[in-house]
Backbone as XML, in Angstrom:
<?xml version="1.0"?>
<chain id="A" units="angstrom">
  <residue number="1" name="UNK">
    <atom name="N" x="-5.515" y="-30.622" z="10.320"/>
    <atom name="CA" x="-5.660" y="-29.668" z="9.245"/>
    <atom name="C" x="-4.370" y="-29.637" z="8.419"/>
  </residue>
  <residue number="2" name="UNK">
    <atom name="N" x="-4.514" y="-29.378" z="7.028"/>
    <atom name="CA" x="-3.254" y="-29.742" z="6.046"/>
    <atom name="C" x="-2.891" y="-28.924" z="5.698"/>
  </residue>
  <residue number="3" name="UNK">
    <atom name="N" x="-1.541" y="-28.416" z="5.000"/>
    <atom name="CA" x="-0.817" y="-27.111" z="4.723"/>
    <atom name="C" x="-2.219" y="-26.578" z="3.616"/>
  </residue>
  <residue number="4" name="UNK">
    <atom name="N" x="-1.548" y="-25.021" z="3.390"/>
    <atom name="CA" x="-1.817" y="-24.334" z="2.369"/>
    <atom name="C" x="-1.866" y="-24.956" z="1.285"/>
  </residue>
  <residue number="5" name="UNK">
    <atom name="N" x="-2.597" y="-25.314" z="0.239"/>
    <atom name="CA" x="-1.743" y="-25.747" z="-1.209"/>
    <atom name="C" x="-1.207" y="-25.354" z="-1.532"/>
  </residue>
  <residue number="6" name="UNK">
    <atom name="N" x="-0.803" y="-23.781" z="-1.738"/>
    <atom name="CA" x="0.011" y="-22.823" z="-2.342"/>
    <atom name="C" x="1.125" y="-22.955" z="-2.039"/>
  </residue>
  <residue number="7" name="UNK">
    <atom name="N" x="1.398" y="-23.199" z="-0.329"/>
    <atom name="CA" x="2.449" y="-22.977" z="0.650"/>
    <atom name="C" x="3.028" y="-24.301" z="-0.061"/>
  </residue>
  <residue number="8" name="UNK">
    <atom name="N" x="2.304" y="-25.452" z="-0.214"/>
    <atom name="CA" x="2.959" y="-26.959" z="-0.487"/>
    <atom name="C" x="3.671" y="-26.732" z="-1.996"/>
  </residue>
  <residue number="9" name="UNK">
    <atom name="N" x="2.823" y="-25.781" z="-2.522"/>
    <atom name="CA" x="3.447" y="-25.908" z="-4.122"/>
    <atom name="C" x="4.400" y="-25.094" z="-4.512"/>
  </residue>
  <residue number="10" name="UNK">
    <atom name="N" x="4.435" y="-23.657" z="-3.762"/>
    <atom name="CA" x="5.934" y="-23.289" z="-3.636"/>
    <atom name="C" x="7.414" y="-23.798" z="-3.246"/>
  </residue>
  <residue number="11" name="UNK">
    <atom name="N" x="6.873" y="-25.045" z="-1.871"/>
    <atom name="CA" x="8.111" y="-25.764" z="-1.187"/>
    <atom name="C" x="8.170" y="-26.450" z="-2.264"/>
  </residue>
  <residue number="12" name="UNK">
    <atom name="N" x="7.147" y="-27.489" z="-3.152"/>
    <atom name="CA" x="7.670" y="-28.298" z="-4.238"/>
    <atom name="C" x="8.667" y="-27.190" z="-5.208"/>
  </residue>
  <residue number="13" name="UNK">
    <atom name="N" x="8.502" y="-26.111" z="-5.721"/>
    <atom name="CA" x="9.617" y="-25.592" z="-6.484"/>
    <atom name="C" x="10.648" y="-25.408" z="-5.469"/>
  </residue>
  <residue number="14" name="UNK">
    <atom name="N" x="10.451" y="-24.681" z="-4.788"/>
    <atom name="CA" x="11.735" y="-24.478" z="-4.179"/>
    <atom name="C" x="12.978" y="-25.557" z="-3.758"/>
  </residue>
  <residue number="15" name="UNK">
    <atom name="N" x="12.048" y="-26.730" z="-3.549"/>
    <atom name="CA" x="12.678" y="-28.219" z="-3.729"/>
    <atom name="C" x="13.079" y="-28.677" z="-4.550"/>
  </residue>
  <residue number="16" name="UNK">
    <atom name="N" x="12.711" y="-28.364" z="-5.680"/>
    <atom name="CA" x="13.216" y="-28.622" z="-6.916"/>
    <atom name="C" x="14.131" y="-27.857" z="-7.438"/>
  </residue>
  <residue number="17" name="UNK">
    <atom name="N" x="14.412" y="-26.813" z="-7.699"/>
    <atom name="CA" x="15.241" y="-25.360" z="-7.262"/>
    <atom name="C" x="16.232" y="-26.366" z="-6.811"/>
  </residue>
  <residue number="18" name="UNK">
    <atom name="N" x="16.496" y="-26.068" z="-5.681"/>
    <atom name="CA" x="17.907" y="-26.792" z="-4.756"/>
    <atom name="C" x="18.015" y="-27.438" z="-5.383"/>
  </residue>
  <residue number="19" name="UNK">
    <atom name="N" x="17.238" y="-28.695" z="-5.479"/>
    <atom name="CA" x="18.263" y="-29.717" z="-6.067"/>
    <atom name="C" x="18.597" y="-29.999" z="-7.345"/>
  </residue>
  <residue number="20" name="UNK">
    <atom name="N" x="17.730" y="-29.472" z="-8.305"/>
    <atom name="CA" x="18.547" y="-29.142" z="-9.489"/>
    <atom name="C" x="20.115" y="-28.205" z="-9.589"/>
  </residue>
  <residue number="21" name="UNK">
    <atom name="N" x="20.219" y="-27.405" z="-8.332"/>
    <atom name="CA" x="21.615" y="-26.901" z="-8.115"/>
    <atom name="C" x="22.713" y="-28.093" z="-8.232"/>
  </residue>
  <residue number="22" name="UNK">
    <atom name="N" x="22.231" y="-28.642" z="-6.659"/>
    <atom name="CA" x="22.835" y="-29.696" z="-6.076"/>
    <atom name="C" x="23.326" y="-30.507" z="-7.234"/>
  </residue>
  <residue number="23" name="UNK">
    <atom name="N" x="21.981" y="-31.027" z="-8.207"/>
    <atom name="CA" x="22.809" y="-32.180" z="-9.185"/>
    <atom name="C" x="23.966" y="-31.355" z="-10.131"/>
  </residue>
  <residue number="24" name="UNK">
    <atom name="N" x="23.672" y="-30.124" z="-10.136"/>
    <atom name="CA" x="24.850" y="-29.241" z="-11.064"/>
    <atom name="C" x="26.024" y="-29.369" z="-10.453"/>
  </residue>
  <residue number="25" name="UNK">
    <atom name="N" x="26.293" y="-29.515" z="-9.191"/>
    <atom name="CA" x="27.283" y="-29.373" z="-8.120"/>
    <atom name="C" x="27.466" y="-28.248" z="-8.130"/>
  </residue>
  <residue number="26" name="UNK">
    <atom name="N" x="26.459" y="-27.508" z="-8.026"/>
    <atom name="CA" x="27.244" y="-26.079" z="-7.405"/>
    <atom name="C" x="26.368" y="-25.748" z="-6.047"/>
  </residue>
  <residue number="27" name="UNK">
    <atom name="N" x="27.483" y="-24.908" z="-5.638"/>
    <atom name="CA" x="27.085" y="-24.194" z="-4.079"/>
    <atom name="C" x="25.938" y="-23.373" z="-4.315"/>
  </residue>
  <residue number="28" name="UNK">
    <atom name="N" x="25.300" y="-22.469" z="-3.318"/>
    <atom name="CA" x="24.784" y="-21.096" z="-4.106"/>
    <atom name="C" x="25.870" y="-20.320" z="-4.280"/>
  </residue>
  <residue number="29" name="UNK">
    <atom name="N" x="26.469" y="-19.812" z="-3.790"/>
    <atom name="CA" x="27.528" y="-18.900" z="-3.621"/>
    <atom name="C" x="28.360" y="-19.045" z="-5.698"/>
  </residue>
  <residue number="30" name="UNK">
    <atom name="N" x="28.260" y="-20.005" z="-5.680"/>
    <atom name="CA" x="28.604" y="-20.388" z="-7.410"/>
    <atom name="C" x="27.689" y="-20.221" z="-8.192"/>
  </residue>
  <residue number="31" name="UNK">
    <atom name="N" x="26.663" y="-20.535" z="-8.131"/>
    <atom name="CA" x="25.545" y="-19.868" z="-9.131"/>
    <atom name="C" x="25.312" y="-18.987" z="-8.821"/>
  </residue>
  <residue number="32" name="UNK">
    <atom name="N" x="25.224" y="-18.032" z="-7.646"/>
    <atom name="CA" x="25.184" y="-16.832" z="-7.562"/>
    <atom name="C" x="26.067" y="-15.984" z="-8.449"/>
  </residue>
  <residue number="33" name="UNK">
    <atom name="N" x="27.443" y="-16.499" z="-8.551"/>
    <atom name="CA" x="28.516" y="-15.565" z="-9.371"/>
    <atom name="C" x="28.002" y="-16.071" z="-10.763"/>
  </residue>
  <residue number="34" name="UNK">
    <atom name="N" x="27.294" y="-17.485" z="-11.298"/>
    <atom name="CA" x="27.388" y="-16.824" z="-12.436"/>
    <atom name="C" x="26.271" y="-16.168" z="-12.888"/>
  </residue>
  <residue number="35" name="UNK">
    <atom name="N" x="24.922" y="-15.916" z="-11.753"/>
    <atom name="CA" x="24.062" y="-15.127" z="-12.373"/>
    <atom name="C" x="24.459" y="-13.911" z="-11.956"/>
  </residue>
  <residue number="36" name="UNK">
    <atom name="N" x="25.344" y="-13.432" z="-11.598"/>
    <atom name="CA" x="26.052" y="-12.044" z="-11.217"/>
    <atom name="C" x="24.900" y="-11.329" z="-9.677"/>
  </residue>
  <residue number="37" name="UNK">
    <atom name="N" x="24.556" y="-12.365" z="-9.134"/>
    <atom name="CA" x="23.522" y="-12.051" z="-7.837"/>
    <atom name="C" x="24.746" y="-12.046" z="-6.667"/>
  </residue>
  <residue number="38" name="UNK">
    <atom name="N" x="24.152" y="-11.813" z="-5.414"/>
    <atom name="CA" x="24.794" y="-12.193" z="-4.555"/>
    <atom name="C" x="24.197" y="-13.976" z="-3.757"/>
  </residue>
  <residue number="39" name="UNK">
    <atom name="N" x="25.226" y="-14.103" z="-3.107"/>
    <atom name="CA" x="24.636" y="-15.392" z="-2.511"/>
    <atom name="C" x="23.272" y="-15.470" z="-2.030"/>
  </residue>
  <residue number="40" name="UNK">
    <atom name="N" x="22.940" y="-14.506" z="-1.207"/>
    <atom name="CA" x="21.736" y="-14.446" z="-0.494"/>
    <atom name="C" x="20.291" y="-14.652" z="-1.240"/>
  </residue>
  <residue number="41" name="UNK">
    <atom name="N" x="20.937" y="-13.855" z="-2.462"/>
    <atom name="CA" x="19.427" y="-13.880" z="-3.298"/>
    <atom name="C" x="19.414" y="-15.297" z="-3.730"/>
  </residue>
  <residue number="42" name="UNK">
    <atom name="N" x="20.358" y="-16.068" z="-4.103"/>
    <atom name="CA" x="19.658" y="-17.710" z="-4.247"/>
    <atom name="C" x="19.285" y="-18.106" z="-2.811"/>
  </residue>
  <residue number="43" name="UNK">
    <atom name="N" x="19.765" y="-17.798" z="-1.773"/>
    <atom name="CA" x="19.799" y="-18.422" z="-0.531"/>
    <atom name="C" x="18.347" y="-18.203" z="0.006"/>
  </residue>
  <residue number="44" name="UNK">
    <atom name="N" x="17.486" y="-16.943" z="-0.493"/>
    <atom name="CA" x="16.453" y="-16.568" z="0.147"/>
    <atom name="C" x="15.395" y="-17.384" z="-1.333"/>
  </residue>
  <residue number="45" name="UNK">
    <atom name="N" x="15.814" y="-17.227" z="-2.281"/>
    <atom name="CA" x="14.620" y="-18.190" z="-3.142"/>
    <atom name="C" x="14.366" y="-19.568" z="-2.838"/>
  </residue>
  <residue number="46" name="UNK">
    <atom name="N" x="15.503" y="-20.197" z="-2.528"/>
    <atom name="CA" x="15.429" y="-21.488" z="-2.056"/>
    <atom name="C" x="14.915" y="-21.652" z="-0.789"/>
  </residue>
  <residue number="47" name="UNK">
    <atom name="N" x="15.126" y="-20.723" z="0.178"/>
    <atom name="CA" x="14.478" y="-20.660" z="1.294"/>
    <atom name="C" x="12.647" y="-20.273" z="1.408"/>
  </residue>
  <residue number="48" name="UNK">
    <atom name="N" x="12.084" y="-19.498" z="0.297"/>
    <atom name="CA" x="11.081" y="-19.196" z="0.103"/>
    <atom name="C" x="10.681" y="-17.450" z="0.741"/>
  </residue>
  <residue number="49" name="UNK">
    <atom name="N" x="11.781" y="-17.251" z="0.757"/>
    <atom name="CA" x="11.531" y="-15.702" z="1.330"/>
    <atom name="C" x="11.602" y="-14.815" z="-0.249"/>
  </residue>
  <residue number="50" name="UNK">
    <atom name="N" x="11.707" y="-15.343" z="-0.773"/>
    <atom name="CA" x="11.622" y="-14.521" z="-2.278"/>
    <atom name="C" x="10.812" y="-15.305" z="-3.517"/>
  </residue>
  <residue number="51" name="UNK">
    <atom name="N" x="9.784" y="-14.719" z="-3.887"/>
    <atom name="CA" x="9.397" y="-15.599" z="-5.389"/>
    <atom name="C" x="9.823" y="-15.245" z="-6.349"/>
  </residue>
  <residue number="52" name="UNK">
    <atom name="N" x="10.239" y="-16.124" z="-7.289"/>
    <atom name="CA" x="10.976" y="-16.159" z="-8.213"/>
    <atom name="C" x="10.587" y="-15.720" z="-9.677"/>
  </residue>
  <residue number="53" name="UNK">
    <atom name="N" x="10.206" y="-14.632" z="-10.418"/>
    <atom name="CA" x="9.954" y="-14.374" z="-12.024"/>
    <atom name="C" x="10.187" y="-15.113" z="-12.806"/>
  </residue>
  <residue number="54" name="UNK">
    <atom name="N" x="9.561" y="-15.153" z="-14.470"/>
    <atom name="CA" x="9.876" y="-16.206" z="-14.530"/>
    <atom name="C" x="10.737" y="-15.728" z="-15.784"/>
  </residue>
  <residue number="55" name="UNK">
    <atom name="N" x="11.726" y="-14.756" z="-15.567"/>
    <atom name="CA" x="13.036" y="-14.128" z="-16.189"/>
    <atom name="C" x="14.140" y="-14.836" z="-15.497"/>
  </residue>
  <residue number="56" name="UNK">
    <atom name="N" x="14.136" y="-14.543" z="-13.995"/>
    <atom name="CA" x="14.608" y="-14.717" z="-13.312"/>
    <atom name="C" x="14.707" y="-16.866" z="-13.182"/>
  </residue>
  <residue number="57" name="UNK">
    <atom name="N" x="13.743" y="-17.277" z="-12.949"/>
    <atom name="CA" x="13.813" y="-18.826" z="-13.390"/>
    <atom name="C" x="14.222" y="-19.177" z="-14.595"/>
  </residue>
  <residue number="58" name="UNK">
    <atom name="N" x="14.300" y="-18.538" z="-15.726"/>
    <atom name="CA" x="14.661" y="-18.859" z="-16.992"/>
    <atom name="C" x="16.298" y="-18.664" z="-16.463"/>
  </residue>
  <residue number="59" name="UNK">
    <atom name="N" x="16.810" y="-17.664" z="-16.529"/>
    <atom name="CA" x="18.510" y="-17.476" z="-15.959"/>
    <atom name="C" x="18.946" y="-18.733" z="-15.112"/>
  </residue>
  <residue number="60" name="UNK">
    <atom name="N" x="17.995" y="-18.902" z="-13.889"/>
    <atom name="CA" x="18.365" y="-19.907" z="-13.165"/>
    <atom name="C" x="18.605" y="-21.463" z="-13.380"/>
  </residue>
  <residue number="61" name="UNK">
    <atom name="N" x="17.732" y="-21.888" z="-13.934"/>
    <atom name="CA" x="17.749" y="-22.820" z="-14.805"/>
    <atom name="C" x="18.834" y="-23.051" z="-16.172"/>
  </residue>
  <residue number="62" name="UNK">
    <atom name="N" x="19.385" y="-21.827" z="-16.397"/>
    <atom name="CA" x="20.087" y="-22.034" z="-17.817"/>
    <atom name="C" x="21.663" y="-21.810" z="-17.346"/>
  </residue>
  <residue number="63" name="UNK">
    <atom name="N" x="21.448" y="-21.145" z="-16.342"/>
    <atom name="CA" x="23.251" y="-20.991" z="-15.391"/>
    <atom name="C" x="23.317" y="-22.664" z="-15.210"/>
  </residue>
  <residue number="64" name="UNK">
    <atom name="N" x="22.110" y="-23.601" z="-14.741"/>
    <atom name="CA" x="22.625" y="-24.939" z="-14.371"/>
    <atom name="C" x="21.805" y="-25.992" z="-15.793"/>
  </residue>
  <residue number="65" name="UNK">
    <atom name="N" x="21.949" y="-24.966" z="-16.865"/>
    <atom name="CA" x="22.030" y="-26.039" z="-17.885"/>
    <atom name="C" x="20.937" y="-27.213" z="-17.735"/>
  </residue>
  <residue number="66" name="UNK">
    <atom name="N" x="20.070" y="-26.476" z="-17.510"/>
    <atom name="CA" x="18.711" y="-27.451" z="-17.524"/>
    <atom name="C" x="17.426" y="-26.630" z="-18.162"/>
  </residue>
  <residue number="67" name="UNK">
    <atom name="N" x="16.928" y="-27.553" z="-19.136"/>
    <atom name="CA" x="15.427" y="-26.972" z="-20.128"/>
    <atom name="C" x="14.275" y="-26.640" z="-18.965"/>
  </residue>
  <residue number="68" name="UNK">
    <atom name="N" x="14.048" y="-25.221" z="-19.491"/>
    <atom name="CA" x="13.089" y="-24.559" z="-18.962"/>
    <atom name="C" x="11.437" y="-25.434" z="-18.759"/>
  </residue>
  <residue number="69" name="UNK">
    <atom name="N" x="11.367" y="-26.006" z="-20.473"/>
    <atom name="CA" x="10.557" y="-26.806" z="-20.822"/>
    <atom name="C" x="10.391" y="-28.361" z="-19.878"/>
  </residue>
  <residue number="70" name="UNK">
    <atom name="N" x="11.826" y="-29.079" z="-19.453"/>
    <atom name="CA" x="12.003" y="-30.021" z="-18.952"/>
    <atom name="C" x="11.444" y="-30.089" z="-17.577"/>
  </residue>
  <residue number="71" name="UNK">
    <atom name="N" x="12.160" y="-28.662" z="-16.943"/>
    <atom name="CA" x="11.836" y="-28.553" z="-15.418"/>
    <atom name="C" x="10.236" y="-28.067" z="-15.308"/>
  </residue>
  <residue number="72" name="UNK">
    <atom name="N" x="9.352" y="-27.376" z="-16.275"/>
    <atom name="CA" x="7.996" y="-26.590" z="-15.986"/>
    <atom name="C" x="7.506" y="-28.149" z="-16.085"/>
  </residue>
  <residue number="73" name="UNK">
    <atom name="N" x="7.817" y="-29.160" z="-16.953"/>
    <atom name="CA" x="7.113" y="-30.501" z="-17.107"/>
    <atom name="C" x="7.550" y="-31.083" z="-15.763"/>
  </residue>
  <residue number="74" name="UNK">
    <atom name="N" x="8.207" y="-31.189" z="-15.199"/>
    <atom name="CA" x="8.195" y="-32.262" z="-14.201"/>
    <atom name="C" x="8.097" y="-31.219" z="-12.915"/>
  </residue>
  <residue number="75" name="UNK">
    <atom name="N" x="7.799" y="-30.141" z="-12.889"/>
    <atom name="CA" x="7.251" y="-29.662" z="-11.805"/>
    <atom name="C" x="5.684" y="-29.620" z="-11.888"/>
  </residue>
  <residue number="76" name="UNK">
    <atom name="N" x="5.462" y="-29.377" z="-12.628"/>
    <atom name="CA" x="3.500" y="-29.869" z="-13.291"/>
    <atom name="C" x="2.984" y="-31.258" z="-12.769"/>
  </residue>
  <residue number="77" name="UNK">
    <atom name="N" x="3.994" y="-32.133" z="-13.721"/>
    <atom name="CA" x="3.882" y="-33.506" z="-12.492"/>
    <atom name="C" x="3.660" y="-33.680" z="-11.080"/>
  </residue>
  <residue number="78" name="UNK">
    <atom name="N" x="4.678" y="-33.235" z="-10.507"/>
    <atom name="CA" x="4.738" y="-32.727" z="-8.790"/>
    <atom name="C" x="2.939" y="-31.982" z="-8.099"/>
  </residue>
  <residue number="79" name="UNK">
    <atom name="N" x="3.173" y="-30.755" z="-9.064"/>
    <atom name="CA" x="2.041" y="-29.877" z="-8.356"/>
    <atom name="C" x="0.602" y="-30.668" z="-8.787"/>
  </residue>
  <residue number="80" name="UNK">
    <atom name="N" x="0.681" y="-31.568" z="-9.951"/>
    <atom name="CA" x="-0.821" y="-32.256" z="-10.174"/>
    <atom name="C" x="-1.100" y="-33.235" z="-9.204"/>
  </residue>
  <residue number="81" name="UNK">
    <atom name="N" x="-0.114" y="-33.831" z="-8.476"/>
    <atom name="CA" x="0.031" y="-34.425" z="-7.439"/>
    <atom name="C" x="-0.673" y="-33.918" z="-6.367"/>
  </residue>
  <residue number="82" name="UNK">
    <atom name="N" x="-0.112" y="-32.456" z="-5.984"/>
    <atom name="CA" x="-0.684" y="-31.991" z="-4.533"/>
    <atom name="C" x="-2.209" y="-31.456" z="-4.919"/>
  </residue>
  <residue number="83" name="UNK">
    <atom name="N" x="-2.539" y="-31.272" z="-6.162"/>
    <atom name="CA" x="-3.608" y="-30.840" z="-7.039"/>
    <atom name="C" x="-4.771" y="-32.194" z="-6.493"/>
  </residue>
  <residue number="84" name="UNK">
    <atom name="N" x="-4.418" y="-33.105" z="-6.517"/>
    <atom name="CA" x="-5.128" y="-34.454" z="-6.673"/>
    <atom name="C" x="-5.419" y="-34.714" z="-5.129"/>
  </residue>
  <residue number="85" name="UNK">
    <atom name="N" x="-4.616" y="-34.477" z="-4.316"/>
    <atom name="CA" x="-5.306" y="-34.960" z="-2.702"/>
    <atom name="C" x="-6.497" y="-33.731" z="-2.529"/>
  </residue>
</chain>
């Protein structure tokens, strides 16, 4: 029996999340300061204990200097993927 889809298509953001950090080179603890959060709250979105708004993804995305437009397109890609099995 195969995951949730939902469950699969949240880990795809949340995967994507991280590592769009990662290619920024920042820690959480660094994007945390510059979205004025504490560490935890990136630590628990990336972890999936928190879903993310999409105020809150717009900030996130723009602290690491990446198009809102760019990332909703190639996460669409991803989820049409798990869409298709």
């Amino acid at each position: 029996m195969g995951k949730d889809p939902d469950f699969l298509r949240q880990q795809v953001l949340r995967e994507m999340l991280q590592l769009r950090r990662q290619k920024a080179g920042l820690t959480q603890r660094q994007l945390a300061e510059i979205l004025g959060r504490p560490q935890s709250w990136v630590c628990r979105h990336e972890r999936g204990d928190l879903r993310m708004d999409y105020m809150e993804l717009r900030a996130y995305l723009k602290a690491l200097d990446v198009s809102v437009v760019s990332f909703v397109t190639a996460l669409e890609r991803k989820l049409s993927e798990i869409d298709d099995e």
